[in-house]
N, C-alpha and C positions, 0 to 999 in steps of 0.2 A: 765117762760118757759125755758126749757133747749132745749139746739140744738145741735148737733154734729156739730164739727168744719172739715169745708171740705179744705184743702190744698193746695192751689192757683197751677198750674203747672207754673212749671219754663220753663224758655227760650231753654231749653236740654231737657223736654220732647218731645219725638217722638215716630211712629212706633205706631203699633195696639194696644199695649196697654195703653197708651199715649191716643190713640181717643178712646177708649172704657173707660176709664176716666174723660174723659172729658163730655164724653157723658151719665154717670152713674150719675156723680155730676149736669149737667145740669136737668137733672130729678130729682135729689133730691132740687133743688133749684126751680124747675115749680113748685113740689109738695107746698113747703115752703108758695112760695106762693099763690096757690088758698086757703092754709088754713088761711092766712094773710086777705083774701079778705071776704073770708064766716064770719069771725069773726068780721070784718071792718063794715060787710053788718050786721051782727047779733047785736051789740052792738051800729053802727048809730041808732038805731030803738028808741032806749031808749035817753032822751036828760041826764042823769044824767051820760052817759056812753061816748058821743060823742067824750070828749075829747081821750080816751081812744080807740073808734074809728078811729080818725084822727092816732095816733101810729102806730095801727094794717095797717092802712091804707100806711103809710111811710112803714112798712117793707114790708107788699107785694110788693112795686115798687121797695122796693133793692132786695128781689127777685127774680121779674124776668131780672132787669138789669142783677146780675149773673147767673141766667138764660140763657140769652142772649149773655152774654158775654162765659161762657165757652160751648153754642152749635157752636159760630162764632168757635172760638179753635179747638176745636173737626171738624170744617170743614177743618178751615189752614191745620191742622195735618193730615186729612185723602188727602189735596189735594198735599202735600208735602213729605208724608210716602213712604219710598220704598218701591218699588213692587219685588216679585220675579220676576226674569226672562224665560219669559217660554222656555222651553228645553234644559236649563240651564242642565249640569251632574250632578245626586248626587254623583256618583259612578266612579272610574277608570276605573272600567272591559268594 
């Protein structure tokens, strides 16, 4: 199985798109793992498979640990992000 490698954010990521990152890669890690889990669930059935089960089984739970970990991120980041300020000027005039 190939996977795209998703890029851990560093401690300098911030701001919208920073959480819109975080929050893209959290969803591509949920995904990751419900198919970790169907596959876990599909191939427990069979005992000649289980061990192979138990695998599928271990990477769904890292999964959704990053999962988990970069929707927390994605929270920090939006609760930390600056805001514009309202009636703030764009303009001199």
């Amino acid at each position: 199985m190939t996977t795209t490698p998703i890029a851990a954010p560093s401690a300098d990521d911030s701001g919208p798109d920073a959480v819109e990152r975080a929050i893209n890669d959290s969803g591509v890690w949920l995904a990751r793992a419900d198919t970790h889990y169907e596959r876990a669930r599909t191939l427990a059935e069979k005992p000649e498979t289980v061990i192979r089960a138990r695998l599928e089984l271990d990477l769904a739970l890292y999964a959704r640990d990053r999962h988990e970990d970069l929707r927390d991120l994605a929270h920090r980041l939006a609760r930390t992000a600056p805001r514009p300020a309202f009636g703030t000027p764009t303009s001199s005039h």
